[in-house]
C-alpha positions in Angstrom: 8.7 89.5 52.4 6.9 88.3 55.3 6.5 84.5 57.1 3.8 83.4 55.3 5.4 84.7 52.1 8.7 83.3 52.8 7.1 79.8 53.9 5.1 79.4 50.5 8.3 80.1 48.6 10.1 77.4 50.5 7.1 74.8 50.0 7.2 75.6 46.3 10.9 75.0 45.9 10.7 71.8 47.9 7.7 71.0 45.1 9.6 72.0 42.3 12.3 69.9 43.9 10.5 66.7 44.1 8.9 67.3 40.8 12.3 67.6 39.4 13.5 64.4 40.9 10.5 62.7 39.5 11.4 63.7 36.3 14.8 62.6 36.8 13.9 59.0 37.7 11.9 59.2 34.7 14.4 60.2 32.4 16.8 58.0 34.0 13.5 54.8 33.2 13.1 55.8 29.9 17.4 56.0 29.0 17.8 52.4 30.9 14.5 50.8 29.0 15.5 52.4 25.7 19.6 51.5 25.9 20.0 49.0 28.5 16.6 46.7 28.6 15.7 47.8 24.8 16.6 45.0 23.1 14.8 42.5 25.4 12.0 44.6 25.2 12.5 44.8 21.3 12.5 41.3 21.0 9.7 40.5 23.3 8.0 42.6 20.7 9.3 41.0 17.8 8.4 37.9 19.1 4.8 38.5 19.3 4.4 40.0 15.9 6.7 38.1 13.7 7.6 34.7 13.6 9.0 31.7 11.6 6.8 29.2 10.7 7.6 26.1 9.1 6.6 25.4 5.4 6.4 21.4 5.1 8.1 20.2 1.8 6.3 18.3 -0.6 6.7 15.0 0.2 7.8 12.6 -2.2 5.9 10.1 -5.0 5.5 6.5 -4.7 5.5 5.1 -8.3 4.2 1.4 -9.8 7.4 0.3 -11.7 4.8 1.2 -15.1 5.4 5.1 -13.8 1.7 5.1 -12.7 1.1 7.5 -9.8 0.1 5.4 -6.6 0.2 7.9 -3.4 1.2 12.2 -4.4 1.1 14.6 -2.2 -1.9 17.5 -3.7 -1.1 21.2 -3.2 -4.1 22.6 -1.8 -4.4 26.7 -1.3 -6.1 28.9 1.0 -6.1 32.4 0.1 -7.4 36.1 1.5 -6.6 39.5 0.9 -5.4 42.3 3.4 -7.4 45.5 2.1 -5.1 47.9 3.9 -2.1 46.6 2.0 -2.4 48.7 -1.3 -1.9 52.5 -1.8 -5.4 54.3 -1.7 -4.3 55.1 -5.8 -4.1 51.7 -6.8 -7.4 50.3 -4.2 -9.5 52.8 -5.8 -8.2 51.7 -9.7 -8.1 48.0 -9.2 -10.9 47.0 -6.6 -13.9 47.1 -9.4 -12.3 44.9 -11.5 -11.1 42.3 -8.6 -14.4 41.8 -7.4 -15.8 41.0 -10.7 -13.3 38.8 -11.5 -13.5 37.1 -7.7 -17.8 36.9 -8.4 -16.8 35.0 -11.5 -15.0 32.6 -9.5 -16.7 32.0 -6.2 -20.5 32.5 -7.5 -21.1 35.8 -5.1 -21.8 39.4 -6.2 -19.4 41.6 -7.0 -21.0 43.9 -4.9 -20.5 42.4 -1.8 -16.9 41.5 -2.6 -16.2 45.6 -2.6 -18.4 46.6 0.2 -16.2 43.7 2.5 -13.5 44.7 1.2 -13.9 48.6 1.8 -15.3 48.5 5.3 -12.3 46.4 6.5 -10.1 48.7 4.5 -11.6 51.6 7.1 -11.5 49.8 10.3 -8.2 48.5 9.5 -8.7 44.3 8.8 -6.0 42.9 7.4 -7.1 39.7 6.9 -10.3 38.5 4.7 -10.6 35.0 3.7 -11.8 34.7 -0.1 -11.0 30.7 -0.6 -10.3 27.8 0.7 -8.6 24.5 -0.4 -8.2 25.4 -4.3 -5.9 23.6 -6.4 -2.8 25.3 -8.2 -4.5 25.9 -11.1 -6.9 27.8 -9.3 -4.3 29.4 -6.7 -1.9 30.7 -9.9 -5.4 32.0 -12.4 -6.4 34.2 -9.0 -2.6 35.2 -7.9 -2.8 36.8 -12.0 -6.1 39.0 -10.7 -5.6 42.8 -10.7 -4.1 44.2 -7.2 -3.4 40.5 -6.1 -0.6 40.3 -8.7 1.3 43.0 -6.9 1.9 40.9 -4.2 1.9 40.5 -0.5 3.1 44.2 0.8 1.5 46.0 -2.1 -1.5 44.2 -3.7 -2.3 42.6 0.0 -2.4 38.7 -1.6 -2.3 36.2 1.3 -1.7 32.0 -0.1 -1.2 29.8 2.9 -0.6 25.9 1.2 -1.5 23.3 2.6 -0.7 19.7 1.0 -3.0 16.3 1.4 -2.0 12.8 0.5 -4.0 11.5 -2.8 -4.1 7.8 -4.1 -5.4 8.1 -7.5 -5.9 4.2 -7.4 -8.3 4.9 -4.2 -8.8 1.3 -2.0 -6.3 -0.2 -4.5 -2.9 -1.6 -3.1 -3.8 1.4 -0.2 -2.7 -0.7 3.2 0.4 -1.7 1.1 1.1 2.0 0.2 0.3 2.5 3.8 0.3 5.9 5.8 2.9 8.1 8.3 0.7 9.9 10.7 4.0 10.4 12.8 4.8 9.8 16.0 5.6 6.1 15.6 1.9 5.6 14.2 3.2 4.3 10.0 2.8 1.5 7.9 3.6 0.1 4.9 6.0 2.2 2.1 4.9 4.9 3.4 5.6 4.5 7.5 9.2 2.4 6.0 10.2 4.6 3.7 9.3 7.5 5.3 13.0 9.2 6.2 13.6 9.7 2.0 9.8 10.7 1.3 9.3 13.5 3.4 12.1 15.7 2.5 13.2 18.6 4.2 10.9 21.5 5.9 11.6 25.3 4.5 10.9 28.4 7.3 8.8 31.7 6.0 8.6 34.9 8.6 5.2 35.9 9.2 3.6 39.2 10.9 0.7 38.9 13.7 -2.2 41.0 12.6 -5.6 41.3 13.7 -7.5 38.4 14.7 -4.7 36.0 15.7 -3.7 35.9 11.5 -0.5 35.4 10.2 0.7 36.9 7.2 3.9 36.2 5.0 6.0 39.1 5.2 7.3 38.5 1.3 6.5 35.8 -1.4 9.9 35.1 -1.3 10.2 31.6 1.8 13.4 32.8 4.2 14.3 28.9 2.7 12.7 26.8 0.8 11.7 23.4 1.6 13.2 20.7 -0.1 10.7 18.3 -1.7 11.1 14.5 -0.6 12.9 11.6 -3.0 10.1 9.4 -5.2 9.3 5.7 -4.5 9.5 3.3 -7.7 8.0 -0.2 -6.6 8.4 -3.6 -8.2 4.3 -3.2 -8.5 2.8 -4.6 -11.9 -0.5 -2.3 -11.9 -2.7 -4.1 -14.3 -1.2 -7.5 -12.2 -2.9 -5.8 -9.2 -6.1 -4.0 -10.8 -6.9 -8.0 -11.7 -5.9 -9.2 -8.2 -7.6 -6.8 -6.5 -11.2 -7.5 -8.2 -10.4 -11.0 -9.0 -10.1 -11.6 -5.0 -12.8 -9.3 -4.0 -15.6 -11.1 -6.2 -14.5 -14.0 -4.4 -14.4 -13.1 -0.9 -17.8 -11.5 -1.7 -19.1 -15.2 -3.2 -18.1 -17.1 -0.3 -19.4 -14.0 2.6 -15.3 -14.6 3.5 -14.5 -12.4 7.1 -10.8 -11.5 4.8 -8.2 -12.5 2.4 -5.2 -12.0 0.4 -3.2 -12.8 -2.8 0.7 -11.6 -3.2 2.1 -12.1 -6.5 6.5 -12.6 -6.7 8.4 -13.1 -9.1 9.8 -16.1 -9.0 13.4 -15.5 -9.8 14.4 -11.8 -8.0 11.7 -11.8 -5.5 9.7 -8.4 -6.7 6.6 -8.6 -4.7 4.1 -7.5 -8.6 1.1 -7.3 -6.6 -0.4 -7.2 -3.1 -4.1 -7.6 -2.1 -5.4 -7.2 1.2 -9.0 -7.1 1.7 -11.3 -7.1 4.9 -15.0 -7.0 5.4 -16.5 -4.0 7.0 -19.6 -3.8 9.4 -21.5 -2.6 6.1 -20.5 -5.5 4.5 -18.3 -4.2 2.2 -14.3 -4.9 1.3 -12.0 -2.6 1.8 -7.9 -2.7 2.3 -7.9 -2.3 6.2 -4.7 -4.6 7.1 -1.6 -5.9 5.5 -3.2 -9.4 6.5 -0.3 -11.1 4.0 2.7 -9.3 5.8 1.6 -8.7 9.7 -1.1 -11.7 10.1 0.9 -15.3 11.6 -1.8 -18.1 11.0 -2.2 -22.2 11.4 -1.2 -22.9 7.5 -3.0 -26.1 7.5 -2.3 -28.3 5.1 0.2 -26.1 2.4 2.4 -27.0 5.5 2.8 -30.6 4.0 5.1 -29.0 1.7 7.7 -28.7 4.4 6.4 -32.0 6.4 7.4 -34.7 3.4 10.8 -32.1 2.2 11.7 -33.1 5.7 11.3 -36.5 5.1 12.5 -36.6 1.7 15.8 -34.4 2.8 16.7 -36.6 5.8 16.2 -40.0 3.7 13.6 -41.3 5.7 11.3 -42.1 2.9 11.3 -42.4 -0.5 8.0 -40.9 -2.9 7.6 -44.6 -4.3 6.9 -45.9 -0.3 3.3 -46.7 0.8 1.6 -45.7 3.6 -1.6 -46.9 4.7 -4.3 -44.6 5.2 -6.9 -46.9 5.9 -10.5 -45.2 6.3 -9.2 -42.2 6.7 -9.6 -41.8 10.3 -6.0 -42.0 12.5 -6.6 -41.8 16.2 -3.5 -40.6 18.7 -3.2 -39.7 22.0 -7.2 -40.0 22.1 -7.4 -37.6 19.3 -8.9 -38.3 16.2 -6.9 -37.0 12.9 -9.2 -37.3 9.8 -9.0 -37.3 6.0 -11.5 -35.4 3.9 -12.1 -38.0 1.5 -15.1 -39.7 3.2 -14.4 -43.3 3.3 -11.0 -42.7 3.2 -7.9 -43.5 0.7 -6.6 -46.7 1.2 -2.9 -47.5 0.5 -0.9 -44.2 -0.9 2.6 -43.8 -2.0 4.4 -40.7 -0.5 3.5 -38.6 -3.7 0.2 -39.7 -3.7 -0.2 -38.6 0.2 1.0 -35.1 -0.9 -0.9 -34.8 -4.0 -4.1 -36.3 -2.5 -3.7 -34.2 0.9 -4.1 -37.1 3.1 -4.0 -35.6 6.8 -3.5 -39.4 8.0 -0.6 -39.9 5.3 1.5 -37.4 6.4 0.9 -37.8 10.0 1.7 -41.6 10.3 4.8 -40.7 7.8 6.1 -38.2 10.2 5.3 -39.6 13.5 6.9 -42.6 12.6 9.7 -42.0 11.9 10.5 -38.8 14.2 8.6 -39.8 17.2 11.8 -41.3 19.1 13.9 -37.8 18.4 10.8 -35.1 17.5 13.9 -32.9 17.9 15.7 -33.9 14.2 12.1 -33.3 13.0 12.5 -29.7 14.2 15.9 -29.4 13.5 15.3 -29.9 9.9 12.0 -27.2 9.5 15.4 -24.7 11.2 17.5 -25.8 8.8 14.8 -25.5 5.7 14.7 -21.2 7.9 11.0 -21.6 9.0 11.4 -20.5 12.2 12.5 -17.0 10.6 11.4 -14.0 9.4 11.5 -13.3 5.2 12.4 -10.0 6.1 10.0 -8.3 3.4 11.0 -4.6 3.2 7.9 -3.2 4.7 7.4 -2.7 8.8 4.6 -4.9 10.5 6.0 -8.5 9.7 4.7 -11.5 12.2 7.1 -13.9 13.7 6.6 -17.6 12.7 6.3 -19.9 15.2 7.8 -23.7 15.0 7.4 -25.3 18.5 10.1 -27.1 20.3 10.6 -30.3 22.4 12.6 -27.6 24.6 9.2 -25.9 24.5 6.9 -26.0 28.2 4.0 -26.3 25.5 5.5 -29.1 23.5 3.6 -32.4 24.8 2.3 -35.9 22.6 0.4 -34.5 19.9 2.4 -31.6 19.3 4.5 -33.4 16.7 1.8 -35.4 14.3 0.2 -32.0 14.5 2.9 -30.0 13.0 2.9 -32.4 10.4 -0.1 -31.3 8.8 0.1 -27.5 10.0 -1.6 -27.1 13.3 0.4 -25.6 16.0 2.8 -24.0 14.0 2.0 -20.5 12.6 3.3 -18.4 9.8 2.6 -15.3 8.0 1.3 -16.0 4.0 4.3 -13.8 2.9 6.5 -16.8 4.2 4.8 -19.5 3.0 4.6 -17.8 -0.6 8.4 -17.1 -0.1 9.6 -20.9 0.3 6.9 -22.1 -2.5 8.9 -19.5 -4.7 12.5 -20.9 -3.5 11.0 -24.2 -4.4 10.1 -23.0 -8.2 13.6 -21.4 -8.2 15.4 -24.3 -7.8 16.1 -24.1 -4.3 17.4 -20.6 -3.9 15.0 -18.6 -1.8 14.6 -14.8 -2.4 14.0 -12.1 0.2 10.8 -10.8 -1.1 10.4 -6.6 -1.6 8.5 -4.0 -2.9 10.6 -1.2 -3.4 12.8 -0.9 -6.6 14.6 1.8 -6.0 14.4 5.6 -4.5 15.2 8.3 -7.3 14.7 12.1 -7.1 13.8 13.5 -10.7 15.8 11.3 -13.5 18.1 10.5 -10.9 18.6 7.4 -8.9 19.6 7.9 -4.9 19.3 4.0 -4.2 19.0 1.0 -6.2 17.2 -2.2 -4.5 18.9 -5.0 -6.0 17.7 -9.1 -5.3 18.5 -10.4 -2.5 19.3 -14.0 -1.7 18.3 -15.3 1.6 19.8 -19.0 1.1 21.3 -20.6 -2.0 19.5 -23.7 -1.6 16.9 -24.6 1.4 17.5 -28.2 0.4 19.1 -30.7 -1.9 18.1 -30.8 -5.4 17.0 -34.4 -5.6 14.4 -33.0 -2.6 13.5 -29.8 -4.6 13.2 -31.4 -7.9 11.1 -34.2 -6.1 8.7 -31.3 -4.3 8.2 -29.6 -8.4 6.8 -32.9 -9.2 4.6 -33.1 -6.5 3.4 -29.8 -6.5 2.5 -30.0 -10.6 0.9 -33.8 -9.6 -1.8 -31.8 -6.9 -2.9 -30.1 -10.0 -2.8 -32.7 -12.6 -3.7 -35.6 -9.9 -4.9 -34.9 -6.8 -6.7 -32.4 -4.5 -6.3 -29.2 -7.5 -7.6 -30.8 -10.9 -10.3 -28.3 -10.9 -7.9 -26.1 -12.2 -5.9 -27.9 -14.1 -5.6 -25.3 -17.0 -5.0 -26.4 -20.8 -3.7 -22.6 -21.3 -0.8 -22.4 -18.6 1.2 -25.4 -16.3 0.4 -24.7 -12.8 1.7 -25.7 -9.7 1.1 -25.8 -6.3 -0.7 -26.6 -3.1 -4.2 -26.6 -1.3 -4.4 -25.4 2.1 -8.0 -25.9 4.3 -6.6 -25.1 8.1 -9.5 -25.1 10.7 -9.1 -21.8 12.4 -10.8 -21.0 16.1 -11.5 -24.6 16.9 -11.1 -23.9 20.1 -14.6 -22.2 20.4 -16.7 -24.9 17.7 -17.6 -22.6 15.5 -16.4 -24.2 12.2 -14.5 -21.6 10.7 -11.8 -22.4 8.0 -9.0 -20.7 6.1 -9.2 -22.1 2.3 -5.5 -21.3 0.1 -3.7 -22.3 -2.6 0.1 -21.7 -3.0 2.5 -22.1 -5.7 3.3 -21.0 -9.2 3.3 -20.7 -12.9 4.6 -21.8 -15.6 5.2 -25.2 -14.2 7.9 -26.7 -16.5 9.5 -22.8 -16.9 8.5 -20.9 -13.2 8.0 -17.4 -14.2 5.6 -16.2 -11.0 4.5 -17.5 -7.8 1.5 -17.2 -6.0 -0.7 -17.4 -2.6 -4.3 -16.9 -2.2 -5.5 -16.8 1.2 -9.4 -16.7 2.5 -10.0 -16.5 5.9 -13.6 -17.6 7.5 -15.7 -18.2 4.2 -19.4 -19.0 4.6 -19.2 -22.6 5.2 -22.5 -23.4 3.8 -20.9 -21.8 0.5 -18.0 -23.5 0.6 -14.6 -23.9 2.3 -12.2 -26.0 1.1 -8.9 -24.3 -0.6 -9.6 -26.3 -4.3 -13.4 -24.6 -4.1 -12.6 -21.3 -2.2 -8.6 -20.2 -3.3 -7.7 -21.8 -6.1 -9.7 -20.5 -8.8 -8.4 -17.3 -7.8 -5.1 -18.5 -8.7 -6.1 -20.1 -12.1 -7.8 -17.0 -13.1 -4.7 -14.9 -12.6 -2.5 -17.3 -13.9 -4.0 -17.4 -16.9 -4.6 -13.7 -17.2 -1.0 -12.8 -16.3 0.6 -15.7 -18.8 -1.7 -14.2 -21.6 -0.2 -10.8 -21.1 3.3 -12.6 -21.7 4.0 -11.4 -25.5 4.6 -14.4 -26.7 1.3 -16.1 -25.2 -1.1 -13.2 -25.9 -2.2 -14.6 -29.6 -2.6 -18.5 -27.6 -4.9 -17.0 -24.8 -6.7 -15.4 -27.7 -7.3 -18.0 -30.3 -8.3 -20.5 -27.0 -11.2 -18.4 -26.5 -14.7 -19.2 -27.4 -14.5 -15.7 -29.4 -11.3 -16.4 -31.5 -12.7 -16.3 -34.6 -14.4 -12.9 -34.2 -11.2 -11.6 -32.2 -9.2 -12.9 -35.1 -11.4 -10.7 -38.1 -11.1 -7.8 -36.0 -7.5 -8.1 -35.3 -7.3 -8.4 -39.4 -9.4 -5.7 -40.5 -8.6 -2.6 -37.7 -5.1 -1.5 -37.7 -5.0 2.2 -37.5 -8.5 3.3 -36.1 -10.0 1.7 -32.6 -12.3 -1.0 -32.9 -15.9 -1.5 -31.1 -14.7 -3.9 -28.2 -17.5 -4.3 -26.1 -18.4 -7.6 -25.0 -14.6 -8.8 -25.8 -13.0 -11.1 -23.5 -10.0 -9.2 -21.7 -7.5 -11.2 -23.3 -9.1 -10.9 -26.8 -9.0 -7.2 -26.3 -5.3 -7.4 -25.5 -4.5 -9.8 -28.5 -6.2 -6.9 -30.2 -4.9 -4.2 -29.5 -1.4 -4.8 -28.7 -1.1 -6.5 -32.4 -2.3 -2.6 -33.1 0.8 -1.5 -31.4 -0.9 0.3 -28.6 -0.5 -0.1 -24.7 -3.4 -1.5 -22.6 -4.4 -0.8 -19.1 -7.0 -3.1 -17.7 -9.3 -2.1 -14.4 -10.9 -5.0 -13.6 -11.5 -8.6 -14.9 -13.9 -10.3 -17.6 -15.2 -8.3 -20.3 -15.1 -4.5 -22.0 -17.4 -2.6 -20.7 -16.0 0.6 -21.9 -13.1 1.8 -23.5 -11.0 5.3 -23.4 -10.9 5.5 -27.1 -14.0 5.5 -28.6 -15.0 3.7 -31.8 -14.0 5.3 -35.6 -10.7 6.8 -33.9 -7.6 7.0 -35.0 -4.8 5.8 -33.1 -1.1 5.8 -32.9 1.7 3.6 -32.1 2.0 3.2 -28.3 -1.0 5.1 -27.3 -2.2 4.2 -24.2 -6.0 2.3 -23.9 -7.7 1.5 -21.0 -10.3 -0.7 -20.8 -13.4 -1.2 -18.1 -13.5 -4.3 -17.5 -17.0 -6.6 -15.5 
């Protein structure tokens, strides 16, 4: 072997050499990635092709205390289909047969269903969206279709659900219902309640295909969500339906900016209905704030109530004493306090000042005898609680305001103006909830909407009545503020509705609101309850900002709101729904109907609502109302037999 020989054969074994240790640190890579960094790198993988995702439960119901449905949550489905899934045998024998029945339901050829379908199959798509949003009827017919019923893994069926919020009664009661968008941003039962109606999230492992799609690994959820509890409110829904429409024809009479009505019952404090209306920049109404709950306000004159209790409780006056009104024009501190009677009222007795609304009454009753110590004055509207929250059980509720001498605000005129409600604000849910304690005797009520929190048949929480104090004054005072309050409507400022059908009581309120900038803008109410003599339900209707050329006072703008419900809701009492019935200027017709149908459904058309009522409850049936006035239609037609406790429901103008 010569040099040259000898020096290729040493270059080829240093080659070999370093080729060898190459492979080596290769070998040596490969061991360490596959058994010392493999499960990192394993689960870096695993990360990026499978994860959990979260499957939201459903969340719970929110029930009228009827059982009618007022917020669900609506399973909505999207589903697609991963051709690559199935076995070429079962592709080739199904895939006719699930395009057909897929053109049946969408509308598109069949055609074009198979041709998608087999040109993704070849390039390998596992993901091919066939519908979106369908209901679960819908979802479960097309899970049934050939290859889809095999499943995920084998028949390539992909159902992602989705749920949305419905309110079957739409703009009904909805800013009561309310809405949990999360992150602090709730309100009503839904925001409140919100920790026993959303239930608890389930987890489902998906797998990353093409396309950045998810899909379910197995139909079977890793765990299942648990669905949320149900809501059963105190909420009377034909008591609302009534309200709602009632109010709204109203507010649309007098071109009103807003208004309210709340409905309680007078002994537990079960708020029955809640209407909230606001006008939009189309000009319609729609529920847009919970103006009776959040919404703190000058009360005007409904404040009297608490003006001449104060009196009356601290034996300062008597109702028999007289006050001179004069010409109904009072001037203090160079400011001018006027009556609305024109040429004012003369000489009034205590109960005449309240029943009449005299602002000049009240004023000269409470600035003389608490302008040397305006602080007993206050005292006494703390004692009566006003400077405190009701605590309804729904978030959003405003804090009253009753100024005090203490106050850096309080000056001259700050006390005659509290006497006939300036200056002092409060929300209408308060004001409603010390009218009620006055038709209860005294004993004041927390107010709530919520009756209790069940899941299925079975009850998680009861929501029992709560007393807030067992007597806001003495019972000469209270019995004394009954007579008064029946004497507005039978006497003074309220004899408009004065109703020969039902004993009402209560209070006018006309506040002027944004004096401060001359515009003239009022708030008209009326506040109190029904039956008189026997208090059953209590009552506020509030109008903000009515068309003052229309109207504004509360006895033009509120209070026929009120009579009309009274009267509607103390018809529906069993025992009062012949009376409402033969009062009517159709009894005698309603009465020959109500004799000659008792198993098949009359023509009603045209009927009063409480004729139809006396009707058909006398038939045994049930009877739900939307709207007020007369039939306009009716869910049982003509000539049909009916059965005990069937349910009617009646369109009403």
């Amino acid at each position: 072997m010569n040099r040259e020989e000898i020096n290729i054969t040493k270059r080829s074994g240093i080659v070999f050499s370093l080729l060898f240790f190459f492979a080596l640190l290769i070998v040596a890579k490969l061991i360490h990635i596959q058994y010392i960094e493999g499960n990192k790198y394993r689960a870096l993988a695993q990360k990026y092709t499978l994860k959990e995702f979260k499957i939201k439960a459903n969340r719970g119901n929110i029930y009228a205390g009827d059982g009618s449905l007022l917020a669900t949550s609506v399973p909505k489905y999207d589903i697609a289909f991963d051709p690559t899934a199935p076995s070429d045998q079962n592709f080739n024998r199904y895939i006719d047969v699930l395009c057909q029945k897929l053109s049946r339901q969408t509308g598109k050829p069949a055609e074009k269903f198979k041709r998608t379908f087999a040109s993704a199959r070849k390039h390998n798509r596992k993901y091919i969206k066939i519908l979106k949003g369908v209901d679960y009827t819908t979802y479960q017919k097309v899970k049934k279709y050939p290859l889809f019923k095999l499943g995920v893994n084998k028949g390539g069926f992909i159902a992602e659900l989705h749920t949305k919020r419905a309110y079957p009664l739409g703009n009904i009661l909805k800013r009561t219902i309310g809405f949990d968008h999360g992150k602090g941003n709730s309100a009503g039962i839904e925001g409140t309640y919100s920790s026993y109606l959303r239930g608890k999230d389930g987890m489902q492992k998906k797998q990353k295909i093409k396309y950045g799609v998810w899909k379910p690994l197995s139909d079977i959820n890793d765990i299942e969500p648990q669905d949320g509890y149900d809501i059963v409110t105190n909420i009377d829904l034909d008591m609302q339906s009534m309200a709602h429409y009632t109010l709204l024809n109203q507010l649309k009479k007098f071109e009103a900016e807003h208004g309210s009505l709340v409905i309680m019952d007078v002994k537990t404090g079960a708020i029955k209905a809640m209407v909230n209306l606001g006008r939009t920049a189309d000009g319609t109404y729609k529920e847009r704030r919970n103006y009776a709950v959040f919404e703190t306000h000058e009360p005007g004159s409904t404040f009297k109530l608490f003006s001449i209790m104060a009196l009356l409780e601290d034996k300062r006056v008597k109702p028999s004493d007289i006050v001179d009104t004069g010409n109904g024009l009072y001037k203090i501190y160079n400011k001018n306090v006027r009556d609305a009677h024109r040429h004012g009222l003369g000489k009034l007795s205590v109960q005449q000042v309240f029943e009449k609304s005299s602002n000049v009454g009240v004023v000269k009753l409470v600035y003389k005898n608490y302008k040397d110590n305006p602080q007993a004055f206050v005292n006494r509207l703390y004692n009566f609680g006003l400077h405190e929250k009701v605590h309804i059980d729904i978030k959003g509720e405003g804090q009253p305001y009753i100024p005090d001498p203490k106050d850096k605000k309080w000056s001259g005129i700050s006390l005659p103006w509290m006497a006939y409600g300036y200056g002092v604000e409060m929300t209408d849910i308060q004001i409603l909830s010390y009218y009620n304690a006055i038709a209860n005797n005294g004993k004041m009520m927390k107010p709530y909407l919520v009756n209790k929190i069940k899941s299925f048949d079975h009850t998680i929480k009861d929501f029992n009545p709560r007393i807030l104090n067992s007597s806001i004054a003495s019972g000469p005072t209270i019995h004394q503020m009954q007579k008064m309050l029946r004497g507005v409507v039978t006497e003074g400022t309220a004899t408009n509705i004065n109703s020969p059908f039902v004993k009402i009581a209560g209070k006018t309120g006309t506040a002027q609101t944004e004096y401060w900038k001359g515009k003239g803008q009022y708030i008209a109410s009326f506040v109190g309850y029904f039956p008189a003599d026997e208090p059953k339900y209590s009552m506020i209707v509030v109008v903000h900002k009515p068309n003052p050329e229309k109207g504004y006072y509360g006895n033009i703008v509120a209070a026929p709101v009120f009579k009309t419900m009274a009267e509607y809701i103390y018809g529906r009492m069993p025992k009062n729904i012949k009376l409402a019935a033969l009062n009517s200027k159709t009894a005698k017709k309603t009465e020959q109907i109500a004799e000659k149908y008792k198993t098949i459904m009359p023509d009603l058309k045209g009927l009063p609502s409480k004729d139809a009522l006396y009707i058909l409850e006398n038939m045994g049936l049930k009877v739900h109302l939307n709207g007020h006035g007369n039939v306009i239609k009716q869910s049982i037609p003509r000539g049909q037999k009916i059965r005990k406790n069937q349910l009617v429901e009646l369109k009403l103008t």
